[in-house]
N, C-alpha and C positions, 0 to 999 in steps of 0.2 A: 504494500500500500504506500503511494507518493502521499507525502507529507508537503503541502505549499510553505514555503520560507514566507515570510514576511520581508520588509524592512530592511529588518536587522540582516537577515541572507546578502542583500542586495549590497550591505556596505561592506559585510566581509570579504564576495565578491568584488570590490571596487580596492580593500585594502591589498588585494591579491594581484592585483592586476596593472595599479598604477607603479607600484616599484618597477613589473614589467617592460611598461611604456615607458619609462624614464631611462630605462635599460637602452632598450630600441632608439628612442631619442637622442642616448649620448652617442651608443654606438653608429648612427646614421651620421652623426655633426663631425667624427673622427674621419667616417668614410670619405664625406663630403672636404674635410678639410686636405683630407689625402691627395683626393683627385686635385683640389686647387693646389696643391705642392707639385704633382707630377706636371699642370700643368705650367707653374713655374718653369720648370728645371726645362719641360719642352720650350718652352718661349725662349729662353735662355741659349740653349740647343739651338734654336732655328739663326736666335741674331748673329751667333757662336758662326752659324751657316753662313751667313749673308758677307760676314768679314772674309772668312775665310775663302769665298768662292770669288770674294772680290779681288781677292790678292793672286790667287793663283790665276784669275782670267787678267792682271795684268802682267803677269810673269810671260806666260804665254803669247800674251798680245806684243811683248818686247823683243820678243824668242822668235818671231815672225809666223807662227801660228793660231792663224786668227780664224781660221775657224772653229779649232779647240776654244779661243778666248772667247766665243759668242754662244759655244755652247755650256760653259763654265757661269758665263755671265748669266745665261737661261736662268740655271740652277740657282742661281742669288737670288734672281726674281722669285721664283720659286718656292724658296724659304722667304721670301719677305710674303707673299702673299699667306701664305701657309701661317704666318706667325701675325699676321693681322687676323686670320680667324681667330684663333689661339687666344690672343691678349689683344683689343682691338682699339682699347684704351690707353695702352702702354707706349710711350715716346722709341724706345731705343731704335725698334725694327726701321720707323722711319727715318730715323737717323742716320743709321746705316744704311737703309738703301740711299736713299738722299745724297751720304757722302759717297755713294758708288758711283751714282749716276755723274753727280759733278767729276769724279776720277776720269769718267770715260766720254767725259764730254754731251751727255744729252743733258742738256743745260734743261730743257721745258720740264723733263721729266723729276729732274733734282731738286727744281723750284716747286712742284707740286707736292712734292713730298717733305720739304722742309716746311712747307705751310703747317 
């Protein structure tokens, strides 16, 4: 034979179940804080990209291999686009492509992105 709880059932139910969700809570805000780390260090990673492809597409482009330097140079864009998803708020990426672009002379393209 079921016996109906009253009340009192309902908040012991609630004492049992809120520690739970508090559980869930922290543990979702540690996940959530994770993923904003990973995607730091990505962001990081991508600018890390955009320098590094910048330089080796001038090595190249000095080397007399230019159409390695334009496909090097691709790839700079590449992570600059990539790392405006990423962090879309964040100054560096522009900055860096910006001083890429003035490196290689597309002045219109440098100017829009130091805006």
């Amino acid at each position: 034979q079921r016996q109906h709880n009253s009340g009192n059932g309902n908040r012991q139910w609630l004492r049992c179940i809120l520690p739970e969700t508090s559980f869930v809570k922290a543990f979702f805000l540690l996940g959530f804080q994770l993923l904003t780390l990973g995607s730091a260090d990505k962001y990081d990673s991508l600018c890390a990209g955009i320098v590094d492809n910048s330089r080796r597409a001038a090595e190249l482009y000095n080397s007399g291999r230019i159409s390695d330097a334009k496909r090097v140079l691709a790839a700079a864009k590449d992570n600059f686009e990539e790392a405006v998803v990423v962090e879309p708020n964040e100054p560096q990426a522009y900055l860096d492509y910006a001083t890429t672009m003035l490196n290689t002379n597309h002045f219109d393209q440098a100017r829009k992105h130091f805006k």
